[in-house]
Phi, psi and omega in degrees: 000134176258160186293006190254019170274016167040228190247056157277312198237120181254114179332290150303327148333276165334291191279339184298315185301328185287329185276353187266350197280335197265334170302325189273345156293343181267348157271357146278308180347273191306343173312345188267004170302333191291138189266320183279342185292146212279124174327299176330316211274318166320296199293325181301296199295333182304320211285316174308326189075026173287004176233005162334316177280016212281341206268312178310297147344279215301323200298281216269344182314297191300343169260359147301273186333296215293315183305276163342314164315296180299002199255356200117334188285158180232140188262356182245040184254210163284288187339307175301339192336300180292300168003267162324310200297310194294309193294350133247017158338303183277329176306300189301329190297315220271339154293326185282317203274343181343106165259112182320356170242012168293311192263356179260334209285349211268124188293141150349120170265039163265354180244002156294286189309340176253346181260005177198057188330338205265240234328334171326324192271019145291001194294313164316310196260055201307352179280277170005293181281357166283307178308300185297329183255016189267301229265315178279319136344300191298321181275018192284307194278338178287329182281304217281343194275298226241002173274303193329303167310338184262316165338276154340278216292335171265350175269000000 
């Protein structure tokens, strides 16, 4: 945000709507995945275009979320309340949903915590910081798999 956007846009503000906006999109998202939700009902919402930000979501939540925090914001005040709801929301979505190798990649988490500071200020919140931090492992392992490859490809 630039500063000369004076006070239409308050930073922490900003960033809490942006980050609750890409959770609850990754939690329709994934609804569309529910096998009990009536096929119709699924195709109709693809048909809408409700899940247009999910890539933009999935990408960026977390640096929303980090950004918020570093700006002044809190996940344990009232103020955070929809917040805090969605992202557990989201802990539960990723429990039923689990993929097993999401949940084996997330390093201990003291060695989560010195290899990736923007997550620290999660701590308070451990399902949370478990979610966030199985998701950045993964695309971690997900990078270093498509550096290795590109890699390859050059030797």
């Amino acid at each position: 945000m630039h500063k000369l956007s004076g006070p239409f846009l308050k930073q922490p503000k900003a960033e809490y709507d942006l980050t609750t906006a890409c959770v609850a999109c990754i939690g329709f998202s994934i609804g569309l995945i529910n096998a009990r939700s009536p096929e119709d009902h699924r195709t109709a919402n693809v048909g809408r275009g409700l899940h247009a930000l999910y890539l933009y979501a999935n990408e960026y939540w977390i640096d929303h979320l980090s950004s918020y925090v570093h700006a002044g914001g809190s996940l344990n005040t009232n103020e955070s309340g929809s917040l805090h709801h969605q992202l557990g929301r989201l802990v539960d979505l990723q429990k039923r949903y689990e993929v097993q190798n999401l949940s084996n990649s997330a390093p201990p988490r003291d060695r989560f915590l010195s290899v990736d500071g923007r997550l620290a200020y999660l701590a308070d919140c451990p399902e949370i910081h478990r979610l966030a931090s199985k998701i950045v492992a993964f695309r971690d392992s997900q990078q270093r798999k498509q550096l290795e490859t590109n890699f390859g490809m050059y030797n």
